[in-house]
DSSP file (Angstrom, degrees, kcal/mol; ACC not computed):
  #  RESIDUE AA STRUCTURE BP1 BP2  ACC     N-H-->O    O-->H-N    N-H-->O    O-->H-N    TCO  KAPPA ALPHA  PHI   PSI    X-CA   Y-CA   Z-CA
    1    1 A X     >        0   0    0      0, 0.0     4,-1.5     0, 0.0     5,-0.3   0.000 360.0 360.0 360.0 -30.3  110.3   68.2  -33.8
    2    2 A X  H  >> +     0   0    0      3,-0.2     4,-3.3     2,-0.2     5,-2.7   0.994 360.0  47.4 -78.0 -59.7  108.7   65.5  -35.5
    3    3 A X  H  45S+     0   0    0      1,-0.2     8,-0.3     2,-0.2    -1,-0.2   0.862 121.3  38.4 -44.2 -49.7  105.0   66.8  -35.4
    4    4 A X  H  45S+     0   0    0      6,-0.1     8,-1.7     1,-0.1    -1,-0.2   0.936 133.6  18.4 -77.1 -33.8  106.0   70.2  -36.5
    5    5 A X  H  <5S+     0   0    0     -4,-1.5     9,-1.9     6,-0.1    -3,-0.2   0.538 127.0  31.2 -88.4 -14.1  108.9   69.1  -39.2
    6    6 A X  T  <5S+     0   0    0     -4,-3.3    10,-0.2    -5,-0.3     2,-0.2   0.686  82.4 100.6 -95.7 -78.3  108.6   65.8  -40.2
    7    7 A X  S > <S-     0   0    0     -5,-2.7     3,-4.9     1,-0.1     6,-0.1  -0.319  83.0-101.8 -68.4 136.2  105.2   64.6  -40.2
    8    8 A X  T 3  S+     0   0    0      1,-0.3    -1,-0.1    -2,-0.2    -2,-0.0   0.011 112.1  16.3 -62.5 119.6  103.5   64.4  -43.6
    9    9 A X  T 3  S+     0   0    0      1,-0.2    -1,-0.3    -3,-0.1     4,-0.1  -0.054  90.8 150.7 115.2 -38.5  101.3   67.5  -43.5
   10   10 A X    X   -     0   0    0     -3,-4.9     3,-0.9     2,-0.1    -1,-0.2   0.305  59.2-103.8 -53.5-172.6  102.9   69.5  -40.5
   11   11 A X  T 3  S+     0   0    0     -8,-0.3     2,-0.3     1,-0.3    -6,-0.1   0.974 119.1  28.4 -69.6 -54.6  102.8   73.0  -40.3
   12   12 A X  T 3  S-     0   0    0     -8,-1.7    -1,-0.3     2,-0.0    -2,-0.1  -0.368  88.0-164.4-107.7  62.6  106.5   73.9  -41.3
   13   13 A X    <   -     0   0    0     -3,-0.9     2,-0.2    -2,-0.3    -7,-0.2  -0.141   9.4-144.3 -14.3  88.1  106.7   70.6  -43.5
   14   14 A X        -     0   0    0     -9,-1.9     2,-1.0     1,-0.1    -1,-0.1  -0.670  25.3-100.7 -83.4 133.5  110.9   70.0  -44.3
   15   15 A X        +     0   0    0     -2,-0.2     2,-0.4    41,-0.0    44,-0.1  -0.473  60.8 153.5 -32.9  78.3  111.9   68.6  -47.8
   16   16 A X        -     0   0    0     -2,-1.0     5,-0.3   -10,-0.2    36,-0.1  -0.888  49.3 -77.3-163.6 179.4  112.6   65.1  -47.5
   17   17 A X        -     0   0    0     -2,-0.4     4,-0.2     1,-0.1    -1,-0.1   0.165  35.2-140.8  11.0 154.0  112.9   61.4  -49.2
   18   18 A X  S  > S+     0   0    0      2,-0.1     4,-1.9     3,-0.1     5,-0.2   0.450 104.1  61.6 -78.7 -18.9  109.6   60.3  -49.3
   19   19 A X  H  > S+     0   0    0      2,-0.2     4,-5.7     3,-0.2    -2,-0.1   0.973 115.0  39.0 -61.6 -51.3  111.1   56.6  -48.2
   20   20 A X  H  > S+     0   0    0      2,-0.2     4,-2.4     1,-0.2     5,-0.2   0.775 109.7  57.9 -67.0 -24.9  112.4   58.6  -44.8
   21   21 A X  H  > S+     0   0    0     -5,-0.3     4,-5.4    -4,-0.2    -1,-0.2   0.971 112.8  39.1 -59.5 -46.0  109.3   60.6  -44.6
   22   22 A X  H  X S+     0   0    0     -4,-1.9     4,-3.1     1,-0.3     5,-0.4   0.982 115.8  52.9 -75.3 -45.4  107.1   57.2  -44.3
   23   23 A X  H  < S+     0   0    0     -4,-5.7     4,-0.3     2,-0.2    -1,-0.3   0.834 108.5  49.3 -57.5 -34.7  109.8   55.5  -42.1
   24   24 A X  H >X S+     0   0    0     -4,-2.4     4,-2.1     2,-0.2     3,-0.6   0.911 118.4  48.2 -28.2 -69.6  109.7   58.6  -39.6
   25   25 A X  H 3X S+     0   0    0     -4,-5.4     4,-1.6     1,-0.3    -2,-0.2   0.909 107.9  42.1 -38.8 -62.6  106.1   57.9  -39.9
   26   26 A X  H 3X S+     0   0    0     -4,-3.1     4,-1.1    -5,-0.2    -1,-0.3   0.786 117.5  56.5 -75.1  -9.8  105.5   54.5  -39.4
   27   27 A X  H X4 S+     0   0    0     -3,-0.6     3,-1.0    -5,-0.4    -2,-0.2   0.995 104.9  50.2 -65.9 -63.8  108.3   54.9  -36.3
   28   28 A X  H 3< S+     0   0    0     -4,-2.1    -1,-0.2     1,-0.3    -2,-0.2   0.536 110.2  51.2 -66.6 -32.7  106.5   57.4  -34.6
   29   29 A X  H 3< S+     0   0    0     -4,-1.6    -1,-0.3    -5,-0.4    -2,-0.2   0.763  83.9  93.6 -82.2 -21.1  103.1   55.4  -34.6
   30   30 A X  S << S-     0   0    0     -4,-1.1     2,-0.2    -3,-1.0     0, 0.0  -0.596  81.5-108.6 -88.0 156.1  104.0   52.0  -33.2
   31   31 A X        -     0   0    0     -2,-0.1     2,-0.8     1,-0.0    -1,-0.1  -0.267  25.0-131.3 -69.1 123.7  103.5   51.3  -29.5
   32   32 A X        -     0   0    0     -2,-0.2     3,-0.0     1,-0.1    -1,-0.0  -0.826  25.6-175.2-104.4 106.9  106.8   51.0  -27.1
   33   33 A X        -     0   0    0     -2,-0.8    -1,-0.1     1,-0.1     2,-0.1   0.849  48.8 -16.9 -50.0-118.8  106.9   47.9  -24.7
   34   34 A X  S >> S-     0   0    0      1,-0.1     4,-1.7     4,-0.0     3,-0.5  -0.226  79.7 -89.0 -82.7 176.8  109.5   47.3  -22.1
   35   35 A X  H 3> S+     0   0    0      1,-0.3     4,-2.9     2,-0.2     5,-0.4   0.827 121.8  65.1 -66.8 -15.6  112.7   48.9  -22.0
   36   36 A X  H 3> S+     0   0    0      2,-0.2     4,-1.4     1,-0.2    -1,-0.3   0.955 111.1  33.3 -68.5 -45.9  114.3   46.7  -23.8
   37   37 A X  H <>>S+     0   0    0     -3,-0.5     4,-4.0     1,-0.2     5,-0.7   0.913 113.5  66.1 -74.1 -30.0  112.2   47.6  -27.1
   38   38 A X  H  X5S+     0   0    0     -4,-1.7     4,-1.7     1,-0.2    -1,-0.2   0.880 101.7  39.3 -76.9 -38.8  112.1   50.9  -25.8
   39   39 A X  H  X5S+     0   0    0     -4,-2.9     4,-2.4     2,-0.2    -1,-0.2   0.913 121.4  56.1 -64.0 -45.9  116.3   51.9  -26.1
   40   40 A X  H  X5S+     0   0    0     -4,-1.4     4,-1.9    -5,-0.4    -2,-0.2   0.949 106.3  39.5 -38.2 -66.8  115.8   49.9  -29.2
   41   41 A X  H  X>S+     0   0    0     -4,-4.0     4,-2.8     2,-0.2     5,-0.8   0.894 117.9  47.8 -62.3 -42.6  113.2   51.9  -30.6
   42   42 A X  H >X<S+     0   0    0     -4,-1.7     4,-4.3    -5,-0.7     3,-1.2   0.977 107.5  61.0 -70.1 -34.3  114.8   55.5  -29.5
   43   43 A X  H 3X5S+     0   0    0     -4,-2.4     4,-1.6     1,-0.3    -2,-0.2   0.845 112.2  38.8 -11.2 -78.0  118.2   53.9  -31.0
   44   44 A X  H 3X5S+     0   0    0     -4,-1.9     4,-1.3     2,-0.3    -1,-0.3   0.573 115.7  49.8 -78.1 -31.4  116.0   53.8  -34.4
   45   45 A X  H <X5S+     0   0    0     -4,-2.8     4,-1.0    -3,-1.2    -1,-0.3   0.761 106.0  54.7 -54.6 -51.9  114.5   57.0  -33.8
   46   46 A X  H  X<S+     0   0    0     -4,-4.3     4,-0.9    -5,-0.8    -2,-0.3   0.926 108.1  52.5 -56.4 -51.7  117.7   58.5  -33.1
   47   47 A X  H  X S+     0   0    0     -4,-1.6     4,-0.6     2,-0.2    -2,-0.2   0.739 105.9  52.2 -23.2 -59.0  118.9   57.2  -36.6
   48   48 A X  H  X S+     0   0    0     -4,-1.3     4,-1.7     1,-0.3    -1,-0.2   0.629 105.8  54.1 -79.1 -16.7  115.8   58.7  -38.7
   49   49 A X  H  X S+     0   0    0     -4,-1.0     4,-3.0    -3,-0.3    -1,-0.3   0.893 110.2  44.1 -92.6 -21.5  116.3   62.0  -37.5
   50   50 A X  H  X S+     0   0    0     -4,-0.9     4,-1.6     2,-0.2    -2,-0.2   0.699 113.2  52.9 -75.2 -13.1  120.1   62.1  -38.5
   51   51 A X  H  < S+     0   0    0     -4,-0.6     4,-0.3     2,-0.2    -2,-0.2   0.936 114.2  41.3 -68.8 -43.7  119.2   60.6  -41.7
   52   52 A X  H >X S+     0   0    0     -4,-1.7     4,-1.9     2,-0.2     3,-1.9   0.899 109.5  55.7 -60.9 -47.6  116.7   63.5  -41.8
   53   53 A X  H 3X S+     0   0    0     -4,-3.0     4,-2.6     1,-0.3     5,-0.5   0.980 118.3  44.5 -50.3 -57.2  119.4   66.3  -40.3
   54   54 A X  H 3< S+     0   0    0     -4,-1.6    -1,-0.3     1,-0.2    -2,-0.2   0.241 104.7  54.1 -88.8  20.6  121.4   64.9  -43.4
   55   55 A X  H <> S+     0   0    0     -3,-1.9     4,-2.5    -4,-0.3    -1,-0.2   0.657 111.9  45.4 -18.9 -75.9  119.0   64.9  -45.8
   56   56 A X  H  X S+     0   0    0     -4,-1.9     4,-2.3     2,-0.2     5,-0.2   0.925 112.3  51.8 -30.8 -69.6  118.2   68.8  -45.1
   57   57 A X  H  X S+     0   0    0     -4,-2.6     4,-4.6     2,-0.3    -1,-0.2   0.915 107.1  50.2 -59.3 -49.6  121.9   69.8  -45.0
   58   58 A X  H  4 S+     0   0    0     -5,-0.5    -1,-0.2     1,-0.2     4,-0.2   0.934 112.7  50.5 -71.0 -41.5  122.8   68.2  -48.4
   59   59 A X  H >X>S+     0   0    0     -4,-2.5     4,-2.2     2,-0.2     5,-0.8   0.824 114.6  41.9 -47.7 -40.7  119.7   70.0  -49.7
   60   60 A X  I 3<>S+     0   0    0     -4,-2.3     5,-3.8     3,-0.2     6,-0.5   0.921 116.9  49.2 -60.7 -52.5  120.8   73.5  -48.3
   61   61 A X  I 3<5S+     0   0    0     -4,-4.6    -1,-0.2    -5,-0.2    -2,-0.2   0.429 118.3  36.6 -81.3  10.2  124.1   72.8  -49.3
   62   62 A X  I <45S+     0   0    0     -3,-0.6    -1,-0.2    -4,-0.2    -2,-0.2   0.736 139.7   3.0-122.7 -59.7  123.2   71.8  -53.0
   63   63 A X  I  X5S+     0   0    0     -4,-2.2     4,-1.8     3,-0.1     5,-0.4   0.770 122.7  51.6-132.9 -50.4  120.5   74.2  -53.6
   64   64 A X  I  ><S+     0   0    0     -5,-0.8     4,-2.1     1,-0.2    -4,-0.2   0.926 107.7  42.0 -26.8 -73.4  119.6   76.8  -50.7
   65   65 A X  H  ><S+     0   0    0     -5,-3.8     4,-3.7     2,-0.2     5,-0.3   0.928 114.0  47.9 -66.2 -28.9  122.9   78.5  -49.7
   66   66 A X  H >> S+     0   0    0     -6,-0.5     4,-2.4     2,-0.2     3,-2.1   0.951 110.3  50.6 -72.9 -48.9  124.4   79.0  -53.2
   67   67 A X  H 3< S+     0   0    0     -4,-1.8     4,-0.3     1,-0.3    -1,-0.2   0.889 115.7  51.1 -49.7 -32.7  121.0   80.6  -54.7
   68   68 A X  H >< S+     0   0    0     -4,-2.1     3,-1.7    -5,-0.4    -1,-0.3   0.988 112.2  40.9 -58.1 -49.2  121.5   82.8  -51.3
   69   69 A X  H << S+     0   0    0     -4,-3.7     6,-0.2    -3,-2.1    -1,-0.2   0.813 117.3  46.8 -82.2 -22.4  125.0   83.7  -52.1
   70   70 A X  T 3< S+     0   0    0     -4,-2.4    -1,-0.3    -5,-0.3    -2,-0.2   0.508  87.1 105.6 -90.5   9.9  124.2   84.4  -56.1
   71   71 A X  S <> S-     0   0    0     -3,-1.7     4,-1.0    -5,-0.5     3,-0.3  -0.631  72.9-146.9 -74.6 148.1  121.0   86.4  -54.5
   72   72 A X  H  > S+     0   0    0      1,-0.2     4,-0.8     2,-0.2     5,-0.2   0.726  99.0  67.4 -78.6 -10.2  122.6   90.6  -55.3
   73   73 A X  H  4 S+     0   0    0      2,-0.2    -1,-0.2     1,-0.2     4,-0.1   0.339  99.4  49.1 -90.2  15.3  121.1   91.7  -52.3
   74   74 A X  H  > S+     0   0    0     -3,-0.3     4,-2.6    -6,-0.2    -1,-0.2   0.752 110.3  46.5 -15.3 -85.9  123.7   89.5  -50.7
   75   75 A X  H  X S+     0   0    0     -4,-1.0     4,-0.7     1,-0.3    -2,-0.2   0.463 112.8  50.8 -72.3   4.1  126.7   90.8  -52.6
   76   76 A X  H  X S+     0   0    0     -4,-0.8     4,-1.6     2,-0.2    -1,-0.3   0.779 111.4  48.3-106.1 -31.2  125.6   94.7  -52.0
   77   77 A X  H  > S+     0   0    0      1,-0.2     4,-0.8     2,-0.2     3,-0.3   0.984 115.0  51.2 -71.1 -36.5  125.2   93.9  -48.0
   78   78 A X  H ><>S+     0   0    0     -4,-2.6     5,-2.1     1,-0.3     3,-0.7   0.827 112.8  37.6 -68.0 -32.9  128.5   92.4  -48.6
   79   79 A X  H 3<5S+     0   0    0     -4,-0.7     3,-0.4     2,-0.3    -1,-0.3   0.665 111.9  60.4 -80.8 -30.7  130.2   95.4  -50.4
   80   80 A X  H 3<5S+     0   0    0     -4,-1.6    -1,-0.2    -3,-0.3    -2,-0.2   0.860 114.3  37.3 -76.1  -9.4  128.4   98.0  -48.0
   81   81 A X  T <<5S-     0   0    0     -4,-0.8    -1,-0.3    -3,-0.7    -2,-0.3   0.303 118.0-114.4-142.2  -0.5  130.1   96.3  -45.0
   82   82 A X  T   5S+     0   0    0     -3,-0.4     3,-0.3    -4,-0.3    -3,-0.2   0.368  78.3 125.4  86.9  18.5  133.6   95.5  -46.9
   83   83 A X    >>< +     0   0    0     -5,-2.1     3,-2.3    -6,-0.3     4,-1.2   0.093  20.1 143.2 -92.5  30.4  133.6   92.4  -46.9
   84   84 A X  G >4 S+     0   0    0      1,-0.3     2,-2.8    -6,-0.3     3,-2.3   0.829  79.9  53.0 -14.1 -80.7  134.2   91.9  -51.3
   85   85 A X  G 34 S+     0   0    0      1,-0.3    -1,-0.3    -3,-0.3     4,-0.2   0.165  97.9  62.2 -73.7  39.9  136.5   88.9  -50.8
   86   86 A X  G <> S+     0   0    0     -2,-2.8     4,-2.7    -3,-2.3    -1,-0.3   0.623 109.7  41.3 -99.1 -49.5  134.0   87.0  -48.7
   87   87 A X  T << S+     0   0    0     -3,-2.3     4,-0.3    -4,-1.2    -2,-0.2   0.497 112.7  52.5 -63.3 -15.7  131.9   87.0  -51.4
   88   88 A X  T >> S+     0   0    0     -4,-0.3     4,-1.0     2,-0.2     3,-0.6   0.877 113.9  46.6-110.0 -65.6  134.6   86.2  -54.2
   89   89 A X  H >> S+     0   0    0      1,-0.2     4,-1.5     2,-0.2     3,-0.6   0.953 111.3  53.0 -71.1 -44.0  135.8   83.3  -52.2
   90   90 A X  H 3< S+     0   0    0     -4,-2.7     4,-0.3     1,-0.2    -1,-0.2   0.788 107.5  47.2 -36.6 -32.7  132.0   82.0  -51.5
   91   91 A X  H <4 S+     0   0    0     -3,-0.6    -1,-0.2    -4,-0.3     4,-0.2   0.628 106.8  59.4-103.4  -8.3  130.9   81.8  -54.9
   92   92 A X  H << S+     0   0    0     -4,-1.0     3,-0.5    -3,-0.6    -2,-0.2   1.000 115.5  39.2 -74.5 -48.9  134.3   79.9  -55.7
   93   93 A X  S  < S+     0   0    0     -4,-1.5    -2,-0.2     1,-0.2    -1,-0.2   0.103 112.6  51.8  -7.9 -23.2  133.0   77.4  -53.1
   94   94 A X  S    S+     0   0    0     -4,-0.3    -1,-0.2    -3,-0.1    -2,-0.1  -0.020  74.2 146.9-128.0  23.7  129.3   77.2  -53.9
   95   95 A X        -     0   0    0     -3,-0.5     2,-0.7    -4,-0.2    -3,-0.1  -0.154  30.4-161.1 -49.5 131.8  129.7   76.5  -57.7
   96   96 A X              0   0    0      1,-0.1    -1,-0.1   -33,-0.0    -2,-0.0  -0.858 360.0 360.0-131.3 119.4  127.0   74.3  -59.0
   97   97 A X              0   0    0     -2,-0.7    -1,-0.1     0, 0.0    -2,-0.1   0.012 360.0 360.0 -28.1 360.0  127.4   72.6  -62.1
């Protein structure tokens, strides 16, 4: 996950912090001792990737999903398939200031 999403440069390269990119980074390069550092360190590891998951999510939900829902070729699959008020209540829900 890290190599392909994370790390500065990978291939499918996700938007985020720059703080969290370089703290992902410098996590992922130091050296793991005994086990004791070593639940420590996945502890911390475990951490930066849910700051990352929620990083990502507040961006989708901010800027990703609505431009999808104001996309028309959206609202016409939605109307070909009958679903109008899906769409009516979504854009009441994704309003962006």
């Amino acid at each position: 996950l890290y190599n392909a999403f994370l790390a500065p440069g990978s291939p499918c390269e996700l938007n985020i912090d720059h703080s969290l990119r370089n703290a992902l980074a410098s996590r992922m390069t130091r050296a793991v001792g005994d086990d004791k550092s070593m639940v420590a360190s996945l502890k911390e590891v475990a951490n930066l990737f849910q700051r990352a998951q929620s990083s990502v999510f507040k961006l989708m939900a901010s800027d990703s999903v609505p431009k999808f829902v104001r996309d028309p070729k959206y609202a016409t699959m939605l109307k070909e398939r009958n679903f109008d008020h899906v769409l009516s209540s979504t854009l009441a829900n994704t309003s962006i200031s």
